[in-house]
C-alpha positions in Angstrom: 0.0 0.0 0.0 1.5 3.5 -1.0 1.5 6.1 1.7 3.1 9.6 1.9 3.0 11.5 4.8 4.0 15.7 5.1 4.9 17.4 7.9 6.2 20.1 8.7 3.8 22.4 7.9 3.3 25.9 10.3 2.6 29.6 10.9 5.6 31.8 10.3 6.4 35.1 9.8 7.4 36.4 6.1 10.9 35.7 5.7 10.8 32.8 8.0 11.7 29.2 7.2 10.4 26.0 7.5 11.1 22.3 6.0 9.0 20.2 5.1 9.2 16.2 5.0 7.3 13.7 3.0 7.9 10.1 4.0 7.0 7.6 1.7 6.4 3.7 2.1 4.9 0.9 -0.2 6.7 2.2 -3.4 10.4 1.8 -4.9 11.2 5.4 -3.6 14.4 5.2 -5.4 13.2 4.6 -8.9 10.3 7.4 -8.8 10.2 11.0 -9.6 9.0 13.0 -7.0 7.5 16.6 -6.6 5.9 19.2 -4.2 2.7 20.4 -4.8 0.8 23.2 -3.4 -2.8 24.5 -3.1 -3.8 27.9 -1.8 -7.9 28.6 -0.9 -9.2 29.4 -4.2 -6.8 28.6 -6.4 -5.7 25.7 -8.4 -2.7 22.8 -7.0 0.5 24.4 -8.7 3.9 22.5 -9.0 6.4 23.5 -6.4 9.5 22.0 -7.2 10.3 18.2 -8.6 13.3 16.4 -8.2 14.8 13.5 -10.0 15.4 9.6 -8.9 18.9 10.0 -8.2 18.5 13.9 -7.1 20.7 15.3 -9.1 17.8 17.0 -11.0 15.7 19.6 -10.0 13.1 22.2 -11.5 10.8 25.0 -9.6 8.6 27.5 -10.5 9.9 30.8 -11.1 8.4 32.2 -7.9 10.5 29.6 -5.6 13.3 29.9 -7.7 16.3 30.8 -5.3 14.2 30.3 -2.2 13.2 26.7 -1.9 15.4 23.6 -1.8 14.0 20.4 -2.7 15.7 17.4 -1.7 15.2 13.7 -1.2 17.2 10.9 0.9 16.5 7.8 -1.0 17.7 5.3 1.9 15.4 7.0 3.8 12.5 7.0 1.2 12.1 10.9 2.6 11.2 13.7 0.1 12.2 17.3 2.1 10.8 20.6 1.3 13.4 23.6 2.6 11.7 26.7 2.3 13.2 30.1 2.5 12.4 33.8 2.9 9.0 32.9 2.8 6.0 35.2 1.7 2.4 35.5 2.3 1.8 34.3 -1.3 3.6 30.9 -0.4 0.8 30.4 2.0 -1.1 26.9 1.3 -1.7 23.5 1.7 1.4 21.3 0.3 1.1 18.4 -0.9 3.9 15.7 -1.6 3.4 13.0 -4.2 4.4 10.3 -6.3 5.5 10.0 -10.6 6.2 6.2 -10.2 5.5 6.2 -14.1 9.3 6.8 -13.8 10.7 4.6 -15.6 8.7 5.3 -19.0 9.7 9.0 -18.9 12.9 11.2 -18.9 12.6 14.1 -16.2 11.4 17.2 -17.3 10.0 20.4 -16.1 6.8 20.0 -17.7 5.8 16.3 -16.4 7.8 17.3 -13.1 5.2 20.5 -12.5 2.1 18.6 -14.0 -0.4 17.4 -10.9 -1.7 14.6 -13.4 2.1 13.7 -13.7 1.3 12.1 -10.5 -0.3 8.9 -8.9 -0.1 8.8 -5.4 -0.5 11.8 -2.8 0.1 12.8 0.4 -3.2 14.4 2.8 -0.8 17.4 2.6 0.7 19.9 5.5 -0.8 23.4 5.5 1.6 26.6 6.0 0.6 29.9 6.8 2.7 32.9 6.1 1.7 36.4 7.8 3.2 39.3 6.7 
């Protein structure tokens, strides 16, 4: 059975930090492409950041560019979220989850960003930025 759990998730002040953690079980973790997701009231899940199998890959959007850190620790079967300088426009649920399509895809920035890239979720972690 695939499960991904977040936490992490909090209230901070803008330009406060926070990481978040996703970890994973029934699933070769090491093999799968992973990503963060996020969902703010109203609006549409958006791709975060996505990371390769081996993580030497990465992509984010532009608005997380510089800030955020994605990461993953594939003896661990962990997917990590550092966030930086953070901004009321970051707040939202986020949501970790699951490409385990892998193996029939290269990486890329479009199927990394794409929510229907994605098979398995996590119930998501909500953070809360205050300016």
């Amino acid at each position: 059975q695939v499960q991904l759990v977040e936490s992490g998730g909090d209230s901070v002040q803008a330009g406060g930090s926070l990481r978040l953690s996703c970890t994973t079980t029934g699933f070769r973790f090491s093999t799968t492409y992973m990503g963060w997701f996020r969902q703010a009231p109203g609006k549409e899940r958006e791709g975060v950041a996505t990371i390769s199998t081996g993580g030497h890959a990465t992509y984010y959007i532009n608005s997380v560019e510089g800030r955020f850190t994605i990461s993953r620790d594939n003896a661990k079967t962990t997917l990590y979220l550092q966030m930086s300088s953070l901004k009321p426009e970051d707040t939202g649920i986020y949501y970790c989850a699951a490409d385990t399509d892998a193996v029939y895809y290269p990486f890329s920035q479009d199927r990394g960003l794409r929510a229907t890239s994605y098979k398995h979720w996590g119930q998501g972690t909500q953070v809360t930025v205050s300016s």
